[in-house]
py3Dmol code that shows the C-alpha trace and the ligand (Angstrom):
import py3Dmol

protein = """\
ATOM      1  CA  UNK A   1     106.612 110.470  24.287  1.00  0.00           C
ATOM      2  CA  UNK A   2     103.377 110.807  25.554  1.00  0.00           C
ATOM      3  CA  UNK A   3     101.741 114.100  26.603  1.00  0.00           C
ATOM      4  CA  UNK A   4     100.521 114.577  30.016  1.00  0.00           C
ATOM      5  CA  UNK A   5      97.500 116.864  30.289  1.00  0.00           C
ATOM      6  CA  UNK A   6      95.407 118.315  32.961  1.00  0.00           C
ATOM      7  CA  UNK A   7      91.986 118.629  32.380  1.00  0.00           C
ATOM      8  CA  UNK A   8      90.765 121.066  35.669  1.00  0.00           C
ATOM      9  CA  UNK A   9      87.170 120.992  34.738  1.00  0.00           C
ATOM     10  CA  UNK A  10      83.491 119.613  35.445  1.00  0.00           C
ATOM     11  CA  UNK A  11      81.493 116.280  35.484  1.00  0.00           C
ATOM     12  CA  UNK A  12      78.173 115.421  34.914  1.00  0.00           C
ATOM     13  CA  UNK A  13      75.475 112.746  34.303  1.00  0.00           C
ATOM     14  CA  UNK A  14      73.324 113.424  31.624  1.00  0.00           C
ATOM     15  CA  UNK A  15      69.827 112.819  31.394  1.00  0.00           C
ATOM     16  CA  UNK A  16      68.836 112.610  27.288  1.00  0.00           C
ATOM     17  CA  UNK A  17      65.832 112.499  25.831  1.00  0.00           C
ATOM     18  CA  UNK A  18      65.048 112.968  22.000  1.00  0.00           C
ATOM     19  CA  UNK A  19      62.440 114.795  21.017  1.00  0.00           C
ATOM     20  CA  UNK A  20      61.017 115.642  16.857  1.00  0.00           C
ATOM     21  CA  UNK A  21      61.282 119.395  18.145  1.00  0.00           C
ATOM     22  CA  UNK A  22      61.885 122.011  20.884  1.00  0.00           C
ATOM     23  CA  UNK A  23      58.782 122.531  23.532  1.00  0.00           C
ATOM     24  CA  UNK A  24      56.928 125.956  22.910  1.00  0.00           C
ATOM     25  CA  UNK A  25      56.473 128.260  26.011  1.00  0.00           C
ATOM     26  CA  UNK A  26      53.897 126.246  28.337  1.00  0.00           C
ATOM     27  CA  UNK A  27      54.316 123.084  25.944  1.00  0.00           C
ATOM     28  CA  UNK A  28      54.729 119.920  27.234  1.00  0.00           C
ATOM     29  CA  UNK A  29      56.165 117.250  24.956  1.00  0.00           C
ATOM     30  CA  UNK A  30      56.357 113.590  25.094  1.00  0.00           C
ATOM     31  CA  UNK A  31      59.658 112.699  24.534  1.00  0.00           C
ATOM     32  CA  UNK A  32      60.505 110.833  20.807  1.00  0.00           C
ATOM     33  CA  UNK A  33      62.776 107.815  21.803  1.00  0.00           C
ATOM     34  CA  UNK A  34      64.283 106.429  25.454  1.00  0.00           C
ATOM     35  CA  UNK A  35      64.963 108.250  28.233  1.00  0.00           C
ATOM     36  CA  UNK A  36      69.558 107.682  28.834  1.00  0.00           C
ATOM     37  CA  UNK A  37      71.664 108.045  31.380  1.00  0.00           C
ATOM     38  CA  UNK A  38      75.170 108.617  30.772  1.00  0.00           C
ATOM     39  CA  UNK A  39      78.230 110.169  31.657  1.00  0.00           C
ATOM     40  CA  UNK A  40      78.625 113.609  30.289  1.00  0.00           C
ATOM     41  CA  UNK A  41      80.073 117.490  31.488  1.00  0.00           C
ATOM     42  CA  UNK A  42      82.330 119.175  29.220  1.00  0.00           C
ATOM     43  CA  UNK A  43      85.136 118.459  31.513  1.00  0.00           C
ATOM     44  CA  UNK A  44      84.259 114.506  31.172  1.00  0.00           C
ATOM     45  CA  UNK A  45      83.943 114.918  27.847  1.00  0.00           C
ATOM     46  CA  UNK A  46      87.244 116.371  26.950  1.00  0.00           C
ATOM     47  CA  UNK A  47      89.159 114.369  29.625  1.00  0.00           C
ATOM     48  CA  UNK A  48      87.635 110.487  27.624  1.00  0.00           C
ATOM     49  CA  UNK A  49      88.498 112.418  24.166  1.00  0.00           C
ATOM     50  CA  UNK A  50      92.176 113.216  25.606  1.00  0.00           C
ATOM     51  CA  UNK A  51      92.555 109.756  27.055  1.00  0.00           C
ATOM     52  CA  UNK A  52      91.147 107.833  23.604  1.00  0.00           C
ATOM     53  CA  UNK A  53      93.694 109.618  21.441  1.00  0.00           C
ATOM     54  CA  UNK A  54      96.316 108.425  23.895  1.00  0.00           C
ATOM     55  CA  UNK A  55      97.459 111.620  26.364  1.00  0.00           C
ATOM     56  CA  UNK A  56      98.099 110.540  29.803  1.00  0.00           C
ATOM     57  CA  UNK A  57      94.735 112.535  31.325  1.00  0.00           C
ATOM     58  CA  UNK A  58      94.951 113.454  34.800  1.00  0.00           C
ATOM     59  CA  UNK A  59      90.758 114.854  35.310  1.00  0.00           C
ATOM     60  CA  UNK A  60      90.855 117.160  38.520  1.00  0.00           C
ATOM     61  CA  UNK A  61      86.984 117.625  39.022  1.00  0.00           C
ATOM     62  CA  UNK A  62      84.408 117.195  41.647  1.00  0.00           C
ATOM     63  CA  UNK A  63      81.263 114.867  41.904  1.00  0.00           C
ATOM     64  CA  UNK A  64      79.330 113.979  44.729  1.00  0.00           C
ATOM     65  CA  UNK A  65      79.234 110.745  47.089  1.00  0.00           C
ATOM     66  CA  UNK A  66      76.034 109.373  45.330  1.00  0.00           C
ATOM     67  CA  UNK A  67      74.950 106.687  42.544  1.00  0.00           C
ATOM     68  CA  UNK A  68      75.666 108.953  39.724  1.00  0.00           C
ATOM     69  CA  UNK A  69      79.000 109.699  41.096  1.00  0.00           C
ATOM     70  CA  UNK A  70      80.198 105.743  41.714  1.00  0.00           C
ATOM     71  CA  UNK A  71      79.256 105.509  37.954  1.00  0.00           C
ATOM     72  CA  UNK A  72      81.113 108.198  36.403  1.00  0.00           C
ATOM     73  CA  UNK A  73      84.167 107.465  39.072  1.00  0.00           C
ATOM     74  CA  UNK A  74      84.230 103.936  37.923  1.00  0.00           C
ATOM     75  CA  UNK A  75      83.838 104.843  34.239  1.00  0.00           C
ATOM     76  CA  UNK A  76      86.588 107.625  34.063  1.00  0.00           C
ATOM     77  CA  UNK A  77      88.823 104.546  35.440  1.00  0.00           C
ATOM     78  CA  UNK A  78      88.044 102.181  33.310  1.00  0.00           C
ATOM     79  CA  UNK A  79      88.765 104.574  29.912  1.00  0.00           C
ATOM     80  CA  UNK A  80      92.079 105.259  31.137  1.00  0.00           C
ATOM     81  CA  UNK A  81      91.964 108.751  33.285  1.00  0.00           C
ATOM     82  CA  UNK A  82      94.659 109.400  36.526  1.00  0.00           C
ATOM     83  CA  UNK A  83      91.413 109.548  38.904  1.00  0.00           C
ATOM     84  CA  UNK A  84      93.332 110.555  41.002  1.00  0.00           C
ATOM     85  CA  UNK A  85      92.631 114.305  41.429  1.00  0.00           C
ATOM     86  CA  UNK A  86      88.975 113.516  41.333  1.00  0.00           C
ATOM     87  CA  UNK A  87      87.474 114.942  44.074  1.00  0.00           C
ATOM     88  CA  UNK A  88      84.415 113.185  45.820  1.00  0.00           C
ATOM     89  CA  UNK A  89      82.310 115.542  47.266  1.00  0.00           C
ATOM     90  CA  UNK A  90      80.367 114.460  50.322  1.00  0.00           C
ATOM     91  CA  UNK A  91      78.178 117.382  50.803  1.00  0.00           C
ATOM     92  CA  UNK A  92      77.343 118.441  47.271  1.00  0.00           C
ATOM     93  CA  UNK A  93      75.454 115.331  44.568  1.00  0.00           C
ATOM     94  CA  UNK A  94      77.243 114.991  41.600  1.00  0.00           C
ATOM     95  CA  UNK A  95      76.642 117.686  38.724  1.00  0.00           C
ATOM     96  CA  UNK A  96      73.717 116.313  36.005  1.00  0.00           C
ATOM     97  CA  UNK A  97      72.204 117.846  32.913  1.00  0.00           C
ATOM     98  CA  UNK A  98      69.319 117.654  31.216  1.00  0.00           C
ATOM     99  CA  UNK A  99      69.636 117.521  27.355  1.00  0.00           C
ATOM    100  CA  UNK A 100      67.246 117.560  24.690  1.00  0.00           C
ATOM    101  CA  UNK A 101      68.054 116.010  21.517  1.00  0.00           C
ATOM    102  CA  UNK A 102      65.806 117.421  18.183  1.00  0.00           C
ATOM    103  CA  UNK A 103      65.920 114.725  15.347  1.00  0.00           C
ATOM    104  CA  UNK A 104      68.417 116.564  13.324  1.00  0.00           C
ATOM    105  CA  UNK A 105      71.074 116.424  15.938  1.00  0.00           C
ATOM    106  CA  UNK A 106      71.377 119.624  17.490  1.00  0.00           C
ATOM    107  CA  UNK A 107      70.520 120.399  21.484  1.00  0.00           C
ATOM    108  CA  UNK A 108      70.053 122.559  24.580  1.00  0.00           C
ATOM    109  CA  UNK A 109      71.373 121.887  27.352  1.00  0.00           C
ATOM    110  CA  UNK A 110      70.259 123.144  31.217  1.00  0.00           C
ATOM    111  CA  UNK A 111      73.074 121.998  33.755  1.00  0.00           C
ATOM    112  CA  UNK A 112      72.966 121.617  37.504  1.00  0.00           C
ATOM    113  CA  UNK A 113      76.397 122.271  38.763  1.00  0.00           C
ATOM    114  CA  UNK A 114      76.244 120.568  42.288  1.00  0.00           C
ATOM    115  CA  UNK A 115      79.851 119.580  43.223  1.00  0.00           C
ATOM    116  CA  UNK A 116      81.509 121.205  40.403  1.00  0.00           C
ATOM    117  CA  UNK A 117      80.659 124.485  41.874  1.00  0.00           C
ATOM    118  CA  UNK A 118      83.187 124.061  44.568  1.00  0.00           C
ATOM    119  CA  UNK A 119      86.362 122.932  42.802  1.00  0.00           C
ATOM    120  CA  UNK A 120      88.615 124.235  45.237  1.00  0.00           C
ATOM    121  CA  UNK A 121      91.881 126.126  44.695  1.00  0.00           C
ATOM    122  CA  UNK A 122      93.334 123.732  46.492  1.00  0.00           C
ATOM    123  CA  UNK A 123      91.930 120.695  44.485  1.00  0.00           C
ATOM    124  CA  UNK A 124      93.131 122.433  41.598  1.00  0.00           C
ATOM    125  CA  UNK A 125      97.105 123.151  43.209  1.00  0.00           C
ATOM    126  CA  UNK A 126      96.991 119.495  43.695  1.00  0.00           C
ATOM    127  CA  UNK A 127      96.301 118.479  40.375  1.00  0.00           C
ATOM    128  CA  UNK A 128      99.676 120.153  39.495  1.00  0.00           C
ATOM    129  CA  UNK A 129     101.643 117.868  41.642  1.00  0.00           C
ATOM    130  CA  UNK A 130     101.122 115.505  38.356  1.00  0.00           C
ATOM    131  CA  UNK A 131     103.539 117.601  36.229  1.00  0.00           C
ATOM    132  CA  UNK A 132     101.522 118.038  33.289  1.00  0.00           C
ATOM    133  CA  UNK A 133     102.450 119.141  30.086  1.00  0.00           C
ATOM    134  CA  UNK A 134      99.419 121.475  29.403  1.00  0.00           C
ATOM    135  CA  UNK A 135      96.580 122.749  31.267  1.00  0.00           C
ATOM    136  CA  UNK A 136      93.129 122.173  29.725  1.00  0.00           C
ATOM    137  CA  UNK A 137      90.195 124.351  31.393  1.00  0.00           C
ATOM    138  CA  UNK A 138      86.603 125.206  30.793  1.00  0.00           C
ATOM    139  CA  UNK A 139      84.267 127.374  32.383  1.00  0.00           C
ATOM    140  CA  UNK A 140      81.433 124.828  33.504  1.00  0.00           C
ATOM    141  CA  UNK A 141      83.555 125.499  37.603  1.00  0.00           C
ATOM    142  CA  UNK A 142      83.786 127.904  39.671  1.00  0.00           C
ATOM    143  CA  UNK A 143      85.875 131.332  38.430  1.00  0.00           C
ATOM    144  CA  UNK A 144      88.054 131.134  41.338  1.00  0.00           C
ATOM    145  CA  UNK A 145      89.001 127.843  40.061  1.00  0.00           C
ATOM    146  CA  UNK A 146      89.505 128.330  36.928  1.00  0.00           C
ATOM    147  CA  UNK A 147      91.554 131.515  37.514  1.00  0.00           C
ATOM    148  CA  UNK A 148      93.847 129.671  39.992  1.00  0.00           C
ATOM    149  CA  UNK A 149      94.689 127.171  37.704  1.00  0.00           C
ATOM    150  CA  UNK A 150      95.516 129.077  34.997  1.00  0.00           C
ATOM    151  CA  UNK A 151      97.662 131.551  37.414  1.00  0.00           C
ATOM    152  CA  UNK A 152      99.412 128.164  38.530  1.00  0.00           C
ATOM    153  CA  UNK A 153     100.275 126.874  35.175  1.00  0.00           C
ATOM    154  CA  UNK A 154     101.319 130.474  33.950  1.00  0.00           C
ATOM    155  CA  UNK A 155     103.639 130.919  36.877  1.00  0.00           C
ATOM    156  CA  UNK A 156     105.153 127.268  35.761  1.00  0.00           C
ATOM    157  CA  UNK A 157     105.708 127.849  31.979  1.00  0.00           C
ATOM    158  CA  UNK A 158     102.863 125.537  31.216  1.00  0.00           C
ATOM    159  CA  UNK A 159     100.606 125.811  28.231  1.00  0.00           C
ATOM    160  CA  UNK A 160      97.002 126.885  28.982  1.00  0.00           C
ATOM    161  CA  UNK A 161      94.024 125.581  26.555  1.00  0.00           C
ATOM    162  CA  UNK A 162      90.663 127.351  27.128  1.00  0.00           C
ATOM    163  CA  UNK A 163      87.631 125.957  25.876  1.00  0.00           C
ATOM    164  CA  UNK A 164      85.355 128.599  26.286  1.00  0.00           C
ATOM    165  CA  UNK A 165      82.170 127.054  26.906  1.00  0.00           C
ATOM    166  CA  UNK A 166      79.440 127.228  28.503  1.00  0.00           C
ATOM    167  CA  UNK A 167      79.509 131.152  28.167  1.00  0.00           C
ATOM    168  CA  UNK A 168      79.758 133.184  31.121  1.00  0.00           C
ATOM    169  CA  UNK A 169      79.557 136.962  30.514  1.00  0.00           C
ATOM    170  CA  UNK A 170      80.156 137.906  33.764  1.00  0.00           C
ATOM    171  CA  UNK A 171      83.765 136.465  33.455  1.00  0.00           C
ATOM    172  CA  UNK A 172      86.553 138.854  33.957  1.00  0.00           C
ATOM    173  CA  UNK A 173      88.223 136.971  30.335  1.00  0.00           C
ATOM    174  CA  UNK A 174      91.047 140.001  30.992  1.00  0.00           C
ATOM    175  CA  UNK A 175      92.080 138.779  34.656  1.00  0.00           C
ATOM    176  CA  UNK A 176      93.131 135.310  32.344  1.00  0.00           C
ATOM    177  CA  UNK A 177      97.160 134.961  31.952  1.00  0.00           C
ATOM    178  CA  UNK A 178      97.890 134.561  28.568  1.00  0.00           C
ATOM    179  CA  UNK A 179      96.778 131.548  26.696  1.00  0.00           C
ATOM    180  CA  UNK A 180      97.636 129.310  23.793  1.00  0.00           C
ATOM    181  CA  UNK A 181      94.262 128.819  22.617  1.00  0.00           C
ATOM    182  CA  UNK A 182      90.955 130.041  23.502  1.00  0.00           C
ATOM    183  CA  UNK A 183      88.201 128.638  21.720  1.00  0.00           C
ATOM    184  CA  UNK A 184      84.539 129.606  21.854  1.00  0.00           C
ATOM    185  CA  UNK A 185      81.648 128.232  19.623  1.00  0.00           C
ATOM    186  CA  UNK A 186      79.216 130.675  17.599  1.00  0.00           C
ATOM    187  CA  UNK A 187      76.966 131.262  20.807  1.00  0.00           C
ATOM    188  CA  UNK A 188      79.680 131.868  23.061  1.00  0.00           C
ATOM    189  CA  UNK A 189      81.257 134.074  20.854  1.00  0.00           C
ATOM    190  CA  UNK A 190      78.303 136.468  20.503  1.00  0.00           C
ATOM    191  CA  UNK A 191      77.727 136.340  24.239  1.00  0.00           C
ATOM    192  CA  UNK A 192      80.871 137.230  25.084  1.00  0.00           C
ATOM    193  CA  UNK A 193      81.525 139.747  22.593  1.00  0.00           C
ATOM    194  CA  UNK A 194      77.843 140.960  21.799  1.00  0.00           C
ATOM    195  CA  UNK A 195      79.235 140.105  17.928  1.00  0.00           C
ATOM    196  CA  UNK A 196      76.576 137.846  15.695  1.00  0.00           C
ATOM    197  CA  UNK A 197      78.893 135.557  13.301  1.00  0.00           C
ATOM    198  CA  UNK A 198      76.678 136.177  10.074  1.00  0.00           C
ATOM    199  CA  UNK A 199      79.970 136.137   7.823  1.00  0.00           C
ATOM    200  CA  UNK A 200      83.988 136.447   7.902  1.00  0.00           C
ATOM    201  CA  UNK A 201      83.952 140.280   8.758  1.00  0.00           C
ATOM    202  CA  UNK A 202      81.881 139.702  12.146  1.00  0.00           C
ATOM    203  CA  UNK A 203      84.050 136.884  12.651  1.00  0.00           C
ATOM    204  CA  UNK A 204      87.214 138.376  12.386  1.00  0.00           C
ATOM    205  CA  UNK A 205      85.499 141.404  14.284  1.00  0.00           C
ATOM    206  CA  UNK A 206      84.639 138.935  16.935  1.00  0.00           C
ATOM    207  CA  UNK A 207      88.471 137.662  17.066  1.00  0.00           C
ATOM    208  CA  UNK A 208      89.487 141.170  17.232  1.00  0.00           C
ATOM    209  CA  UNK A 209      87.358 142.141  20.218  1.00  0.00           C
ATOM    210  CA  UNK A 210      88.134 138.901  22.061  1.00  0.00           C
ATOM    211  CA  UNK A 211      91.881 139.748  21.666  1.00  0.00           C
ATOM    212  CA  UNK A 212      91.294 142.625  23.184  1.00  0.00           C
ATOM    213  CA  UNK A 213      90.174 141.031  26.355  1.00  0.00           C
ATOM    214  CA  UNK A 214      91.737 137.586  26.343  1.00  0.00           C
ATOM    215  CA  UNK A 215      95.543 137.418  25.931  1.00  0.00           C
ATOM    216  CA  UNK A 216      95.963 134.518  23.632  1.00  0.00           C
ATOM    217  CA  UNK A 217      98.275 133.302  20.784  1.00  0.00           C
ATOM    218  CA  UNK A 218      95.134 131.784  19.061  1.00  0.00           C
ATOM    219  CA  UNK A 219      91.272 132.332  18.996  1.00  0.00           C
ATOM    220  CA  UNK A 220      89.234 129.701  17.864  1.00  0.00           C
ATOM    221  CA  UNK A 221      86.081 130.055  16.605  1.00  0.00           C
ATOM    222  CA  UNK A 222      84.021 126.399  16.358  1.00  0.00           C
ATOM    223  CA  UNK A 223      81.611 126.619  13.555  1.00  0.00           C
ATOM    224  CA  UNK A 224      79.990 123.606  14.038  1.00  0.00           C
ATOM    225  CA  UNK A 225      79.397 121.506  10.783  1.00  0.00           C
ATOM    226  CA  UNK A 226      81.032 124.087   9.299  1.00  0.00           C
ATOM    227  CA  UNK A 227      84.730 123.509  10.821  1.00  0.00           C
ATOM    228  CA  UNK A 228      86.524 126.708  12.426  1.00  0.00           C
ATOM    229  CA  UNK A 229      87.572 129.976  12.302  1.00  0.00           C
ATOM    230  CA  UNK A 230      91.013 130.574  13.908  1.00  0.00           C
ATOM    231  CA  UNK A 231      92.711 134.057  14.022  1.00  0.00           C
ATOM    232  CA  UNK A 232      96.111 134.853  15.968  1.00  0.00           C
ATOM    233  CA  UNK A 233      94.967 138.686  15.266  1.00  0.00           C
ATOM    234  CA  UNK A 234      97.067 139.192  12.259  1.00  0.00           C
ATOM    235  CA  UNK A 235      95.859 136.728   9.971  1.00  0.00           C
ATOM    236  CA  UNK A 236      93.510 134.252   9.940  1.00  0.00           C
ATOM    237  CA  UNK A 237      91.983 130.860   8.110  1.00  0.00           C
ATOM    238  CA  UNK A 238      88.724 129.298   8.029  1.00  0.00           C
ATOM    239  CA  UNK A 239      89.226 125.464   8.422  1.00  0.00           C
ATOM    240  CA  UNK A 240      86.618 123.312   6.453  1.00  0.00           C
ATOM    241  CA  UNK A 241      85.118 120.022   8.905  1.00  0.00           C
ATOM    242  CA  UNK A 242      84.062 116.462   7.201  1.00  0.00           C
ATOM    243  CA  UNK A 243      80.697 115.756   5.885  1.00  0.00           C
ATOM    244  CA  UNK A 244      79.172 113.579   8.352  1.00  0.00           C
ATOM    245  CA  UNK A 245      74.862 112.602   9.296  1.00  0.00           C
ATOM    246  CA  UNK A 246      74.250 114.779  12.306  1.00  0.00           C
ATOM    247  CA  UNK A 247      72.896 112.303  14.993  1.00  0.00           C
ATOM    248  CA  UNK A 248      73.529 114.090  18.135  1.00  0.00           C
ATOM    249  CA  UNK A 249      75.985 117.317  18.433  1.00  0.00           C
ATOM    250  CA  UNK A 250      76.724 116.862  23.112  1.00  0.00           C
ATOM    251  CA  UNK A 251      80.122 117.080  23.776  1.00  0.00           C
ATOM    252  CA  UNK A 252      81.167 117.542  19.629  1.00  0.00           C
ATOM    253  CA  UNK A 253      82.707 120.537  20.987  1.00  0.00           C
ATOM    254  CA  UNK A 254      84.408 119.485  23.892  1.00  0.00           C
ATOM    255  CA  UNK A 255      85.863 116.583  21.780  1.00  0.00           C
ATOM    256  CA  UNK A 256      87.108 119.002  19.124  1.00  0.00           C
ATOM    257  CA  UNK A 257      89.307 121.373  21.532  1.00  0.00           C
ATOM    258  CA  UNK A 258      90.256 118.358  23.398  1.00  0.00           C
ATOM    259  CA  UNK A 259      91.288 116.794  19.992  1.00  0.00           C
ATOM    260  CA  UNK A 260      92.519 120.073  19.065  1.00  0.00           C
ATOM    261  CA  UNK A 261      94.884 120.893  21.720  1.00  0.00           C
ATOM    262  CA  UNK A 262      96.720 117.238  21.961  1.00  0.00           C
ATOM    263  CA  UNK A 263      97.296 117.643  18.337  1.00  0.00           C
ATOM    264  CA  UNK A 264      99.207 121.028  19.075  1.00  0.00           C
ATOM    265  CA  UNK A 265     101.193 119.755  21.671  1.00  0.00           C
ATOM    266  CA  UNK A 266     102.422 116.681  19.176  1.00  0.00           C
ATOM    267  CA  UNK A 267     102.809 118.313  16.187  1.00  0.00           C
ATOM    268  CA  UNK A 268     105.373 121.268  17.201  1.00  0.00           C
ATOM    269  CA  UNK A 269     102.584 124.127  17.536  1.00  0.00           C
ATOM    270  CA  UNK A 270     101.060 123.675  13.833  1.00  0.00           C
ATOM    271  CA  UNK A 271      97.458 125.146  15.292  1.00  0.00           C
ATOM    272  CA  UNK A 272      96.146 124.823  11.216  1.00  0.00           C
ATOM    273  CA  UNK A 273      96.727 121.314  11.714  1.00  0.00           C
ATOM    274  CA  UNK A 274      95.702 121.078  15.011  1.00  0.00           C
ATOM    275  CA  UNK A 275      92.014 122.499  14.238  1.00  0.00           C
ATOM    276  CA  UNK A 276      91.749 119.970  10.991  1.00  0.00           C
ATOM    277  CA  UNK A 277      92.075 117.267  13.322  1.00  0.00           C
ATOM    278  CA  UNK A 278      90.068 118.759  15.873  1.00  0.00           C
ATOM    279  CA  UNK A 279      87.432 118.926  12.885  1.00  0.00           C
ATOM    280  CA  UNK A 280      87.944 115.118  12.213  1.00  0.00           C
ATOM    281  CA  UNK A 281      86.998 114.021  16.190  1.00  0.00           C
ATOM    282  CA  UNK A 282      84.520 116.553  16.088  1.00  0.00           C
ATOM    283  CA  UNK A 283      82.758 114.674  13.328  1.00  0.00           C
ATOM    284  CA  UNK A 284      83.297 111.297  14.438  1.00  0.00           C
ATOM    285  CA  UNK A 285      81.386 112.645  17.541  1.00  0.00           C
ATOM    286  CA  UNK A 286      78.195 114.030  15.733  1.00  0.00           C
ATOM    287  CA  UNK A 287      78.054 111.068  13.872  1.00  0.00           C
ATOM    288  CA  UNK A 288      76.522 108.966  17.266  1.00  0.00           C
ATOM    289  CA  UNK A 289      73.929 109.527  20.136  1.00  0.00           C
ATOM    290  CA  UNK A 290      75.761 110.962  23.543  1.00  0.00           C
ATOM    291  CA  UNK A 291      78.136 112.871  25.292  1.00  0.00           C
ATOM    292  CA  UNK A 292      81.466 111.196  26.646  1.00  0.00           C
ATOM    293  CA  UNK A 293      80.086 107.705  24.774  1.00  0.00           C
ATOM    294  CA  UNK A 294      80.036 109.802  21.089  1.00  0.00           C
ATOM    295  CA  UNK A 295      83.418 110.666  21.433  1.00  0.00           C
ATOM    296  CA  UNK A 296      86.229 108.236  19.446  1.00  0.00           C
ATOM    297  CA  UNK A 297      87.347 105.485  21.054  1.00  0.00           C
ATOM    298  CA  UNK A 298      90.984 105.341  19.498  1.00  0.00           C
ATOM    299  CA  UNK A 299      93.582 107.326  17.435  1.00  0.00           C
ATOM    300  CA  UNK A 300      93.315 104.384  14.845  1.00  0.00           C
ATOM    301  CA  UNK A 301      89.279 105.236  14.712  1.00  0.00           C
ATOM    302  CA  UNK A 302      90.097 108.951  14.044  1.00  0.00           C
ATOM    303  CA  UNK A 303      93.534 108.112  11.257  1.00  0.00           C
ATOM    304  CA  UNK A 304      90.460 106.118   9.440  1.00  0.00           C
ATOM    305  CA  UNK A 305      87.970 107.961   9.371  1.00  0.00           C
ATOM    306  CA  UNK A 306      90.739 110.815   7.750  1.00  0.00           C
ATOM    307  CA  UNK A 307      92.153 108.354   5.388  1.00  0.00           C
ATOM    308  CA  UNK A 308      88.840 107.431   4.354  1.00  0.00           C
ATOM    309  CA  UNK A 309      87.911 111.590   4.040  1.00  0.00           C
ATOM    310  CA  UNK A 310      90.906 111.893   1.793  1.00  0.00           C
ATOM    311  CA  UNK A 311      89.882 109.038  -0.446  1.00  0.00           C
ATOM    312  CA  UNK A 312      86.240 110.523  -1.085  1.00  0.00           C
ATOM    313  CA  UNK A 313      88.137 114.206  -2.344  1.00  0.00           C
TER     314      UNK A 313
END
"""
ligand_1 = """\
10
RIB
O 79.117 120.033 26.041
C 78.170 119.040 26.343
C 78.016 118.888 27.826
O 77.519 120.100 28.368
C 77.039 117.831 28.251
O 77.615 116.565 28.362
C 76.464 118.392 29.555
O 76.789 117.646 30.673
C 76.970 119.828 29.647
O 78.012 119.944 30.520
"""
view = py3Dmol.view(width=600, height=400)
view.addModel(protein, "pdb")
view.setStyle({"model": 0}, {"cartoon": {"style": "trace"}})
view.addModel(ligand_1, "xyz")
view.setStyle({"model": 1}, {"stick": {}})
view.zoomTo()
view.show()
């Protein structure tokens, strides 16, 4: 049977432009390539990942009544999402980013919230009436949002995913109720712990100190090209990712915990399993230009790409 999730999280257009390299302090630099528009936020991101691999997606987010908004409302519906906890927002524009793209993939990222700010508790109690089967959260809303919805889904017995990105150190991570997985990339990890990941004892040093403050069966640690690091604080197992040309690393990482967490929910709770295939959307995703458009388009696309993996070893 399918899984229902709820993705309570944000929505963005994003505004890409490629450039050879990063600008210098008081640099300006003509940008190498076109100028896109297209629909990002991590929230977005995950939610078109979830509803590719086939999960029913119910996206419970905010954007504004404006262009970029009609676009990204009109999109999520077309890709499959339950639009129907989407919030339009008629005082706040929809959320955009800007992201710069250097020529071997990687990218920073500066993000106007707008509407996603002011996810309400009460959107986010409404997106419950759907009866999901797991929660799926990340930090680009408001922290009374994303504490009510995990409270909610704690209260019911439902699984809570945490992609912990973008990082917010001001977030009380110890107010969370406990969590299934909560999964951080490198940066995060050292912002929220003060921990640099230069090797497996500051990673596992990292795990331990996030267990302290985050009550979760899993921590996982996204390594980028380099797969994942996942610890449930007695053991732990680094998880190797596929070789793939880096074109553009947006939303990677929101695809992989997406990825990741549907997995889990099918497979019985196998999280080793879970973060392999998270690995595998993860690459699929690096391997083209954008954020929500990078992201696989089918659970066929992804069982290929792994078949073919396993016939290159
Ligand atoms: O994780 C990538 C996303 O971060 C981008 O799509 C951008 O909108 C920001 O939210």
């Amino acid at each position: 049977m399918k899984k229902r999730v709820l993705v309570v999280s944000s929505a963005n257009m994003d505004i890409t432009m490629p450039v050879r390299s990063m600008p210098a302090e008081g640099e300006t630099l003509l940008c190498d390539g076109s100028i896109s528009y297209s629909p990002g936020g991590k929230g977005a991101n995950s939610a078109v990942t979830f509803a590719a691999l086939g999960a029913e997606t119910v996206f419970c987010a905010r954007i504004g009544r404006d262009s970029h908004g009609e676009t990204l409302y009109d999109y999520y519906k077309d890709v499959g999402i339950d639009v129907s906890h989407l919030v339009i927002d008629k005082d706040h524009a929809t959320g955009c980013a800007a992201v710069v793209v250097e020529s071997k993939g990687q990218n920073r990222i500066l993000c106007y919230p707008g509407a996603n700010k002011y996810l309400s508790e009460s959107d986010v109690e409404e997106g419950f009436l759907s009866c999901p089967d797991a929660l799926y959260l990340q930090m680009e809303i408001g922290q009374d949002a994303i504490l009510a919805a995990a409270n909610y889904a704690y209260r019911h017995e439902i699984p809570i995913f945490l992609d912990a990105g973008p990082a917010r150190a001001d977030f009380p991570l110890d107010s969370l109720p406990p969590l299934t997985v909560f999964s951080p990339n490198e940066t995060e990890t050292e912002i929220y712990t003060g921990i640099a990941l230069t090797g497996t004892d500051s990673m596992l040093a990292a795990s331990m100190e996030l267990f302290r403050r985050v009550r979760a069966e899993y921590i996982v640690i996204k390594l980028g090209d380099r797969g994942a690091f996942v610890c449930n604080g007695r053991h732990f197992k680094f998880i190797t990712s596929y070789s793939v040309r880096a074109v553009d690393t947006t939303a990677a990482g929101d695809a992989f915990t997406a990825a990741l967490t549907l997995r889990y929910l099918e497979n019985g709770g196998d999280i080793n399993d879970a973060v392999r295939y998270g690995c595998a959307v993860g690459a699929i995703t690096v391997s083209r230009a954008g954020a929500a458009y990078s992201v696989p388009k089918s659970r066929e696309e992804v069982e290929e790409f792994l078949a073919k993996q396993e016939g290159e070893l």
